[in-house]
C-alpha angles and dihedrals in degrees: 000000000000114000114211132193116207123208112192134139093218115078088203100058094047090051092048090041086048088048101052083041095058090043088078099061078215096089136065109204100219106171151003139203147180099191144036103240092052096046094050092048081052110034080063099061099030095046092199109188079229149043115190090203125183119210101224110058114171101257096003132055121231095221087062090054106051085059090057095053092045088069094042122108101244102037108198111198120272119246117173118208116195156162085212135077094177093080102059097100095064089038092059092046092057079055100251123183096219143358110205128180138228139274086054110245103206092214089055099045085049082055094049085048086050088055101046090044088052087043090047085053096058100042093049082046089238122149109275101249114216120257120288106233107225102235121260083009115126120246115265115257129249092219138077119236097220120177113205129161095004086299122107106227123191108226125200103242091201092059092054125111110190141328118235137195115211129166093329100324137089119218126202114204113187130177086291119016148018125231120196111203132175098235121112116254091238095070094052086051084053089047096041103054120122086037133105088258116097136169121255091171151016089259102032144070118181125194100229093215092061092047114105111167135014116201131192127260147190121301087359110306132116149227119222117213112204136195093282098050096248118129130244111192113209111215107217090246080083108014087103093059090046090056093049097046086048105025111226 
């Protein structure tokens, strides 16, 4: 069972956030906190897998604190829990797990515990379980929802490449064509989890199945390069969980 800490100013949030937690019966609800001070003296005797962390605490900031805890000896996961999407971008590149939104939605934070159980396997070097299907839920798609052109197009995920972020757009380039849409990259890396698409860096996501050769880059990061020759560098924020998915 993964244990979680949770840090927000708003005791209604963190009950609400306890509560879907608990839901689960996947989940034991540790801590809670309203402040930094008080979550780092605790995070460190009570080691959660996981801290649902806001941004904006009432005194502190959580960004702040996420740093804190990255040098930490027992560094939980870092999930951010917001009422901001503006702030992503930073979060990512403090490597965070996850970056949810409020008002909690109960089917996205099923998808984050999904994410962290799968993240825990693989630690602990224990075989990865299959996905626990949350009952009376529908099966997930194999297609992308894409709207382009003011058309909403339904893209196959299996046939994308990689997902890129460029002067304020985000383009998906798949096996035969490119789309250019005006939603943030963070919210295809929401939609694609549990999918063979990851992120290797803040302005990328790759599909691991399209990708044929990594080389080696400069101060130990990579290029991948994918089905269609074009190149996907991996930043070393993820280049370990790179290593552990693929195995090299």
């Amino acid at each position: 069972m993964l244990k979680a800490y949770i840090v927000d100013d708003e005791p209604l949030a963190r009950d609400e956030l306890a509560y879907i937690l608990r839901r689960t019966k996947r989940v034991e609800v540790v801590g809670e906190a309203e402040s930094m001070e008080e979550a780092l003296e605790e995070i460190q005797k009570l080691t959660p897998h996981v801290v649902f962390l806001d941004i904006q605490l009432s005194e502190d900031s959580g960004l702040d604190l996420a740093r804190r805890l990255a040098d930490a000896k027992h560094r939980p996961e870092i999930v951010f829990a917001t009422a901001y999407d503006e702030h992503a971008l930073r979060a990512f590149e403090l490597n965070a797990a996850d970056y949810i939104l409020k008002p909690f939605d109960e089917r996205r934070i099923q998808q984050t515990l999904e994410k962290m159980i799968r993240l825990q396997h693989i630690q602990d070097g224990n075989p990865v379980p299959p996905f626990a299907q949350k009952s009376g839920s529908p099966e997930r798609t194999d297609k992308l929802a894409v709207l382009a052109e003011d058309r909403i197009l339904l893209v196959n995920i299996s046939k994308i490449l990689y997902i890129s972020s460029t002067e304020g757009k985000t383009v998906i380039v798949t096996e035969d064509q490119s789309y250019t849409v005006n939603e943030p990259l963070v919210n295809y890396e929401q939609k694609l989890q549990n999918t063979s698409i990851m992120r290797v860096h803040r302005a990328f996501l790759v599909n691991l199945d399209g990708i044929v050769e990594i080389q080696p880059w400069f101060h130990s990061t990579y290029n991948l390069v994918m089905k269609d020759g074009s190149n996907v560098p991996v930043s070393r924020t993820y280049m370990k969980d790179l290593k552990q998915l693929i195995g090299f």
